[in-house]
C-alpha positions in Angstrom: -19.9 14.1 -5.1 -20.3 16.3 -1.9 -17.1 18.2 -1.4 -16.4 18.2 2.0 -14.8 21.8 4.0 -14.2 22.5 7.8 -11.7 19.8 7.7 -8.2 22.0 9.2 -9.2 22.8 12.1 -10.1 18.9 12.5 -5.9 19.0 12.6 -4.9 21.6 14.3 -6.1 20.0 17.8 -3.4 19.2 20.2 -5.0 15.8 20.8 -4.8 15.0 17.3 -1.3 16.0 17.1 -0.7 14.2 20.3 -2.4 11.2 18.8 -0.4 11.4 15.7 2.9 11.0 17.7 1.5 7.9 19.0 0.7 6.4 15.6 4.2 7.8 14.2 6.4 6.7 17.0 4.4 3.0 17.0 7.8 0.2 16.4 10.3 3.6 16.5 10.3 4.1 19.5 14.3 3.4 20.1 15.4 5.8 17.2 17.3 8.9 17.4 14.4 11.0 16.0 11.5 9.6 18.3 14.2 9.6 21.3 15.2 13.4 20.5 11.8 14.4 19.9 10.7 13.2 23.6 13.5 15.0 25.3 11.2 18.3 24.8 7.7 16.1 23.8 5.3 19.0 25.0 7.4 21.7 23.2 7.5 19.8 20.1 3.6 18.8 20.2 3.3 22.7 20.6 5.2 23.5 18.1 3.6 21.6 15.6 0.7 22.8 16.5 1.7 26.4 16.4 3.0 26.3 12.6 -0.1 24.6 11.3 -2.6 26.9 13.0 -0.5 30.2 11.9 0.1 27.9 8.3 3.7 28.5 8.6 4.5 24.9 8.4 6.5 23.7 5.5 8.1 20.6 4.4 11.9 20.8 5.0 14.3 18.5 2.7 14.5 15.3 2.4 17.2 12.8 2.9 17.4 10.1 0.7 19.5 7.0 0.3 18.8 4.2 -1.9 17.7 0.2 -1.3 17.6 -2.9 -3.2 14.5 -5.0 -2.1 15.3 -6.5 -4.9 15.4 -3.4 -7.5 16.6 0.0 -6.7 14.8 2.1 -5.3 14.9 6.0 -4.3 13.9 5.8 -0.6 12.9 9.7 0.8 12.8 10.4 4.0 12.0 13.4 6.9 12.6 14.2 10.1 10.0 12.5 13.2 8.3 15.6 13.6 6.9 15.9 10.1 6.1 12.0 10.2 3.7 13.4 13.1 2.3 16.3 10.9 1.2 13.5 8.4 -0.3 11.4 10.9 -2.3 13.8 12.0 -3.3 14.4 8.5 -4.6 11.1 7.6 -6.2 10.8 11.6 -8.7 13.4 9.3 -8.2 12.4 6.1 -8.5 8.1 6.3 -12.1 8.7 6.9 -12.4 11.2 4.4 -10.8 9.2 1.4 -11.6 5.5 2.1 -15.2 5.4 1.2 -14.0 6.5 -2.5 -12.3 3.4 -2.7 -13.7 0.7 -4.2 -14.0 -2.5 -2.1 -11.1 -4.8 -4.7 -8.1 -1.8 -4.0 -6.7 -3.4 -0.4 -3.7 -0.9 0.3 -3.6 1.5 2.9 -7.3 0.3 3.6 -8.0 -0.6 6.9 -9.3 -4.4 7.4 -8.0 -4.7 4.3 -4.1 -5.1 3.0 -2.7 -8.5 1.7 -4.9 -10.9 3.5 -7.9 -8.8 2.3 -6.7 -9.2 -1.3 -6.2 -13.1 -0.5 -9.2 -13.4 0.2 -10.9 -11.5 -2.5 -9.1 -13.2 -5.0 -9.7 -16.8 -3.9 -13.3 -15.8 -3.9 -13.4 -14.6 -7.5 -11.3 -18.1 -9.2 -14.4 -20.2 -7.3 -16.4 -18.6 -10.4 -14.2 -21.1 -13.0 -15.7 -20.4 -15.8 -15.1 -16.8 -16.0 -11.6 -16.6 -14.5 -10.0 -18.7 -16.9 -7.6 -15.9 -18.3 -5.9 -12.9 -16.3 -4.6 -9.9 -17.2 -1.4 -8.6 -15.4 0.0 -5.5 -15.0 1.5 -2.6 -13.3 2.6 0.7 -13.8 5.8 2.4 -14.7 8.1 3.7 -12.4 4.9 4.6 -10.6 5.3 6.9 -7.8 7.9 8.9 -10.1 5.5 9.3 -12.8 2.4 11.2 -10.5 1.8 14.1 -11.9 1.1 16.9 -9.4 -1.3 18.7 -11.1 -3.4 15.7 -11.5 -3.1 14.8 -8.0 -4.1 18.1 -6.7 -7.7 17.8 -8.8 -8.4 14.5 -8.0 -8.0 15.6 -4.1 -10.0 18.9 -4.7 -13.3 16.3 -5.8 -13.3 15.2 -2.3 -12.1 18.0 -0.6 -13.0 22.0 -0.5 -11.1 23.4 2.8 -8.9 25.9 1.4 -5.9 26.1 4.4 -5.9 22.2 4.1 -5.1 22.2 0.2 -2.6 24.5 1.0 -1.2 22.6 3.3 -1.1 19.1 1.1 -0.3 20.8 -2.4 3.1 22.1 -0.3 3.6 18.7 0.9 2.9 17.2 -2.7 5.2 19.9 -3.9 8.2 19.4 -1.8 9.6 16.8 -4.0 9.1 14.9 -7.9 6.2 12.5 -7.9 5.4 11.4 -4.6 8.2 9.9 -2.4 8.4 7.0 -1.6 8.8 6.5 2.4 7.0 9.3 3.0 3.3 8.3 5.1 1.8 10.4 3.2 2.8 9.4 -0.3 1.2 5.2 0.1 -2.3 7.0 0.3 -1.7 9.7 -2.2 -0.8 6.6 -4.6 -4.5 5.2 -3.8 -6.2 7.9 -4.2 -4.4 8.9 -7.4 -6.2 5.2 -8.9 -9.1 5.5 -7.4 -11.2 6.5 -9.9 -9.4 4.7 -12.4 -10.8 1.8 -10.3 -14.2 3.3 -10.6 -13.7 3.7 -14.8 -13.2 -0.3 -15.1 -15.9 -1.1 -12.5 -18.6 1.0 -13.1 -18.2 2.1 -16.9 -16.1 -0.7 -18.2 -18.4 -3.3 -16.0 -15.4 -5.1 -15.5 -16.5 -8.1 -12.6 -13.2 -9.7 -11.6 -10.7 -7.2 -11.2 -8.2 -6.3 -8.0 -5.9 -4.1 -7.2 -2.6 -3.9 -4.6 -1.1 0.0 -5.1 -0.4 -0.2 -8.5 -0.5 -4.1 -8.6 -3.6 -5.0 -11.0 -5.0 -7.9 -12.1 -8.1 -8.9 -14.2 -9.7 -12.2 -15.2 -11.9 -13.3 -17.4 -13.2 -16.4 -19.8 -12.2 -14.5 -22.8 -8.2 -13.6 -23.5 -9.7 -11.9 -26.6 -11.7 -9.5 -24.0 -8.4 -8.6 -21.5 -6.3 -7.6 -24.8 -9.2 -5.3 -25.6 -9.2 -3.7 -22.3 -5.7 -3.6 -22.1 -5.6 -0.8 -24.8 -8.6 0.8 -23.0 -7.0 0.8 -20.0 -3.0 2.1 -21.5 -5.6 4.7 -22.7 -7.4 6.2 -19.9 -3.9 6.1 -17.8 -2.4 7.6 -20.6 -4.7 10.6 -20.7 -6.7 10.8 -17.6 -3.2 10.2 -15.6 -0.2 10.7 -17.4 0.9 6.9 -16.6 2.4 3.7 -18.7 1.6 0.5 -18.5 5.0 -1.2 -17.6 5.4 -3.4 -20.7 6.1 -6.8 -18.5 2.3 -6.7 -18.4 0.9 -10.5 -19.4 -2.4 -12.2 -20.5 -2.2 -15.7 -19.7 -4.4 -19.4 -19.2 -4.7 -19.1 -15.0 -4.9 -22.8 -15.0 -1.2 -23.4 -16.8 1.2 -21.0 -14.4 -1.2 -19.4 -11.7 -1.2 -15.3 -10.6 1.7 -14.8 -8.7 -0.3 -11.8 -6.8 0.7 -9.8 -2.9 3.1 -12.9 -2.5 0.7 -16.0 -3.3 0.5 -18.1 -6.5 -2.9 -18.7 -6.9 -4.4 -21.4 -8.6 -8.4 -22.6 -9.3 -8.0 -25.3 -6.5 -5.1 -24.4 -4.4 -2.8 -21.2 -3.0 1.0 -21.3 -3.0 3.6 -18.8 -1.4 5.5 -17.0 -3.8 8.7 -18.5 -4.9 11.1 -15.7 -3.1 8.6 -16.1 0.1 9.5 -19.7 0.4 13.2 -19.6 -0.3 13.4 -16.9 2.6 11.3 -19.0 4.9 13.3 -22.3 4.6 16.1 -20.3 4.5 15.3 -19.0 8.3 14.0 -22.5 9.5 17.1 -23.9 8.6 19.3 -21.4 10.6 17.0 -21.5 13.8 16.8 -25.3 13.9 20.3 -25.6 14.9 19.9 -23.1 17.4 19.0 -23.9 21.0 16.0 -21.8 22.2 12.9 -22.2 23.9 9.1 -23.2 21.6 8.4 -19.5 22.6 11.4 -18.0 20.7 11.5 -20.2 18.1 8.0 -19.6 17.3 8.5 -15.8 17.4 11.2 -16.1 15.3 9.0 -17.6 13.0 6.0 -15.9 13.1 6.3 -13.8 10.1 6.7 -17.0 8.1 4.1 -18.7 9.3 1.6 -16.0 8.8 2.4 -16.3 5.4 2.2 -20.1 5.5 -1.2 -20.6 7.1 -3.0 -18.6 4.5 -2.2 -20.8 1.7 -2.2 -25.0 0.8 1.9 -25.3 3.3 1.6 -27.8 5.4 3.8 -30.4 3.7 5.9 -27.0 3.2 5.6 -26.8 7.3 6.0 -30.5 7.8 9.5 -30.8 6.1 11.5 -27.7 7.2 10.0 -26.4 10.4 11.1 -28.8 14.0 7.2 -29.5 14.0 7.0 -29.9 17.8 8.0 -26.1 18.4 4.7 -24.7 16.3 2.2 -27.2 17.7 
């Protein structure tokens, strides 16, 4: 694999960086950070600018809080002006890194993401016969568990530019595993998998197989075939990675209970919305229909829901909870 160099000073152009608060300040745009940033925007851009091209910049602490979306969860998070510094990372980096990945992992992948992965899946269970069984699984405590060192190599295959490892092994540094809420960290968690992905495919010749972040799934004809690569697969994590298996993995007949997979039940003839998707969908029709408003708020108000709904078999879903007259 070419290593690729010349790659910092790429970054350290004050359109990048300019471009990068565009991307980070994109839905923020009313917070205290983004507002307080603006009050001296061309200082700040310069600023930026100044610490990466004297390589002076370095991550300052986090704050962190925790959420329950359902579990708990450690949420990290930094200042607006170092959100910029990471966009204007991955402006270099996202063309740099997404050709490694292979074309079944759909985070952080432009043209890609959930509706990608819908896709790809429905594709695959038209192939009956050898989608009969799945294996799935995930990985423990995931973004915890990367090991730094690791992470570090599997960037330096790709990537040769001296100040710009410096500059992501302090970032990767600057707190256990990788954080989660930090930009950076969603495409550190793909590219820590990646060539795990390229293992199953390529060595393991493994034909139906998909990945979400650290959401997997496999199918096959044979159940027999998925145990088998299971302890393959616990294996190469295990000592390639220094990563579990979370032990809620399962191996089961798709045609009894479906692949609940990036919010859809799939099934060999139809698609349904996750259980949890659903309740909080009716849930949110109900409240709005005994509001007044106009078909162009009540259609915003919905449009989340019904993006979900559309890609899958809801329209007797759509029928009974939603005042149909509004949507049409």
């Amino acid at each position: 694999m070419r290593r690729i160099g010349n790659l910092y000073e790429k970054i350290c152009q004050e359109d990048n960086i300019y471009l990068a608060y565009e991307k980070a300040r994109k839905g923020k745009c009313r917070s205290s950070g983004v507002v307080k940033f603006e009050k001296d925007l061309g200082g700040n851009i310069k600023g930026i600018l100044a610490e990466l091209v004297n390589e002076t910049y370095k991550t300052p602490e986090y704050d962190t809080f925790l959420i329950h979306d359902p579990k708990e969860r450690l949420i990290f998070r930094l200042p607006f002006r170092d959100r910029v510094v990471h966009h204007a990372i991955m402006n270099v980096l996202e063309g740099v890194w997404s050709p490694i990945f292979i074309s079944q992992s759909y985070a952080c992948v432009k043209g890609k993401g959930i509706h990608g992965a819908l896709k790809g899946v429905r594709k695959a269970m038209m192939d009956v016969e050898n989608t009969r069984y799945c294996l799935k699984m995930d990985i423990r405590k995931y973004y915890p568990s990367v090991d730094h060192e690791v992470l570090k190599s599997i960037i330096r295959k790709k990537i040769k530019d001296d100040r710009l490892l410096k500059l992501l092994d302090g970032i990767i540094d600057s707190a256990p595993g990788i954080p989660i809420g930090n930009y950076l960290s969603q495409f550190f968690a793909n590219l820590y998998l990646s060539y795990f992905d390229h293992w199953l495919k390529e060595e393991k010749r493994v034909r139906y197989y998909f990945r979400y972040a650290d959401d997997m799934i496999v199918m096959d004809s044979d159940k027999k075939v998925l145990h088998s690569l299971l302890v393959e697969i616990r294996g190469y994590l295990s000592e390639e990675l220094k990563l579990d298996v979370k032990d809620n993995w399962q191996i089961f007949p798709i045609g009894t209970r479906g692949i609940d997979f990036v919010g859809y039940v799939f099934y060999h003839d139809h698609i349904r919305m996750r259980k949890s998707i659903k309740k909080n969908f009716c849930r949110r029709a109900s409240k709005l229909n005994k509001k007044e408003m106009t078909d162009k708020e009540y259609k915003c108000m919905l449009a989340s829901w019904l993006g979900w709904a559309k890609h899958c078999n809801s329209r007797n879903l759509i029928k009974k909870i939603v005042r149909h007259e509004k949507i049409l």
